[in-house]
N, C-alpha and C positions, 0 to 999 in steps of 0.2 A: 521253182522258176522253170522255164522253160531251155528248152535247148538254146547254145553260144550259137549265136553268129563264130565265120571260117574265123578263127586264129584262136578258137577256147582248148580248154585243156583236151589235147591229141589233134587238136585241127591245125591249117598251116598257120603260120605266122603273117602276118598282114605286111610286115615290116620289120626293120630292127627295131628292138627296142632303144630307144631314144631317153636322153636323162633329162632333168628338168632342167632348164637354162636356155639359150639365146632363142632357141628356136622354139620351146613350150611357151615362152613370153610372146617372140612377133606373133602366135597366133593370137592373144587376146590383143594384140597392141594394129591388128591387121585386118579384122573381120570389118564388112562393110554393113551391115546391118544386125541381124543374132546372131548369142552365143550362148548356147542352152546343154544345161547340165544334168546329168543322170545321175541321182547317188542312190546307191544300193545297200551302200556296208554299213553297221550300227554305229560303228567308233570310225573315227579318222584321227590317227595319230601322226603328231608333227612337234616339233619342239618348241613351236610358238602356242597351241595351245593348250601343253602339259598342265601348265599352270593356272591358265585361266581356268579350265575345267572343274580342279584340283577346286578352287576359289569359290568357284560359280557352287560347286556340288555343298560348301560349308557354309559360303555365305547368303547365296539366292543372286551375288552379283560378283564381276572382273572387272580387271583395269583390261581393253581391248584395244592398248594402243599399236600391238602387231597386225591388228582388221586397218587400220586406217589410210595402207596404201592402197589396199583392196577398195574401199568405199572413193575415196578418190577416182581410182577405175573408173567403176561403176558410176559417178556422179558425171566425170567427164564423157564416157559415152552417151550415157542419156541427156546429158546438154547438147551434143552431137546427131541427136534423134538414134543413136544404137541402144539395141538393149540387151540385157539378161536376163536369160530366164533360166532357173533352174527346179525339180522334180526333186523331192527327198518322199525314198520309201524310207516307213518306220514302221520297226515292228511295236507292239503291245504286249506287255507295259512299255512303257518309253524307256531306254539306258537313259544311266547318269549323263553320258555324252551326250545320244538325243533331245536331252529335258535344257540341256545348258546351249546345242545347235541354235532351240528352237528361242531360245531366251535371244541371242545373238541375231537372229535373223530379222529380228525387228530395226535393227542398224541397218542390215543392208537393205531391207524393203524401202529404208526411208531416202537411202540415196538412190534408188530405183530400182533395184531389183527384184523381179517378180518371182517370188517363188513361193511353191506348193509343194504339198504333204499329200501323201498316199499310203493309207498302212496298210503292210505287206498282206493283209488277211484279203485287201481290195484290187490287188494287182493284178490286168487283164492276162491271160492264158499266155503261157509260153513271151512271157516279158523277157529279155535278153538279161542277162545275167551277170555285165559288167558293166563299171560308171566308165561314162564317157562323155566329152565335151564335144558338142559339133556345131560350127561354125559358119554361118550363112547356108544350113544346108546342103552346104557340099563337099566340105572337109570335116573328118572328127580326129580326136584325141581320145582312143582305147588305153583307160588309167587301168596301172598295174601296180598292187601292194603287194607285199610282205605277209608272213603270219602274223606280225604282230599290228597291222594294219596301218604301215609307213608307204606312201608312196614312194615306187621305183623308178617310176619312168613312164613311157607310154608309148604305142605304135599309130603310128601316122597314117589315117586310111581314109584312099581316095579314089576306091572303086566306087564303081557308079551304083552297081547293084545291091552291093551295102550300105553304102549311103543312103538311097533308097528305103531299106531296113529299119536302119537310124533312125531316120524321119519318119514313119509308123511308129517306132516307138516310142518316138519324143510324143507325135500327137495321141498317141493313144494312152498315155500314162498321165499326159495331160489333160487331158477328159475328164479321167476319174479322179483328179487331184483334186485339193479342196486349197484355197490361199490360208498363206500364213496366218494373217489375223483369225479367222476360221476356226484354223486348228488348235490354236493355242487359245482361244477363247475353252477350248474343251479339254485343252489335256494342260497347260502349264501351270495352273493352280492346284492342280492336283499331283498328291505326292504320296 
């Protein structure tokens, strides 16, 4: 991948780091039109979906009833005409966590969420190198994990000239993204 955008490892800090709670929440509960997501990392670890994964990887399916506040979300803004969009790079072969995302992501498409696949072998030059959430374009959420790929927190960045950035790299990862149905017509049956 390409060089961070200012706040990567040795660059300044955009902001404090911020923990997940009141203020990670008004941004999905605040945004007036998108809210479009960058995921870069293979796994995403969280305690809600230990299990599922663990399930999804022995059985082929999960009980997903910890997604359901989430799809609610997503239902009520796009009854609201807002939407989400989100960009998942994946590398090849798929992880077990990738193969069980992309099983899951047929939930959320169906409550409207639009999202696309990009694998890492396809990602345009110097793509930025952390997931981030940005918000009508003009605010983002710079997500920050762990080693063991827990999120931390995130810095709140509301320069114009990064933002600017952001928004290149949302459209431009978007380009060569292909939709969920797409993807997994090609890679989920296959194991």
């Amino acid at each position: 991948m390409g060089p961070a955008l200012p706040g990567g490892a040795g660059g300044p800090v955009l902001s404090e780091l911020l923990p997940i709670g009141p203020e990670w929440r008004d941004l999905f509960a605040t945004f007036e039109h998108t809210a479009y997501r960058l995921e870069l990392r293979d796994r995403y670890n969280s305690p809600d979906n230990q299990k599922p994964v663990r399930d999804y990887t022995t059985t082929g399916t999960a009980e997903l009833g910890w997604l359901d506040p989430w799809l609610d979300k997503v239902r009520a803004a796009s009854a609201a005409g807002r939407s989400y969009r989100r960009v998942r790079v994946v590398s090849a072969p798929l992880t077990e966590y990738a193969r069980y995302s992309l099983w899951v992501s047929q939930f959320n498409v169906e409550a409207g969420e639009d999202i696309r696949y990009l694998p890492r072998s396809d990602i345009p030059d110097n793509l930025v190198d952390f997931d981030y959430w940005l918000f009508d374009s003009r605010t983002a959420a710079r997500m920050h994990f762990d080693p063991e790929d827990v999120l931390l927190g995130f810095d709140l960045v509301t320069d114009p000239q990064t933002i600017v950035e952001l928004n290149y790299w949302r459209d431009a990862a978007w380009h060569h993204a292909v939709t969920r149905d797409e993807f997994a017509t090609q890679h989920l049956d296959q194991r």
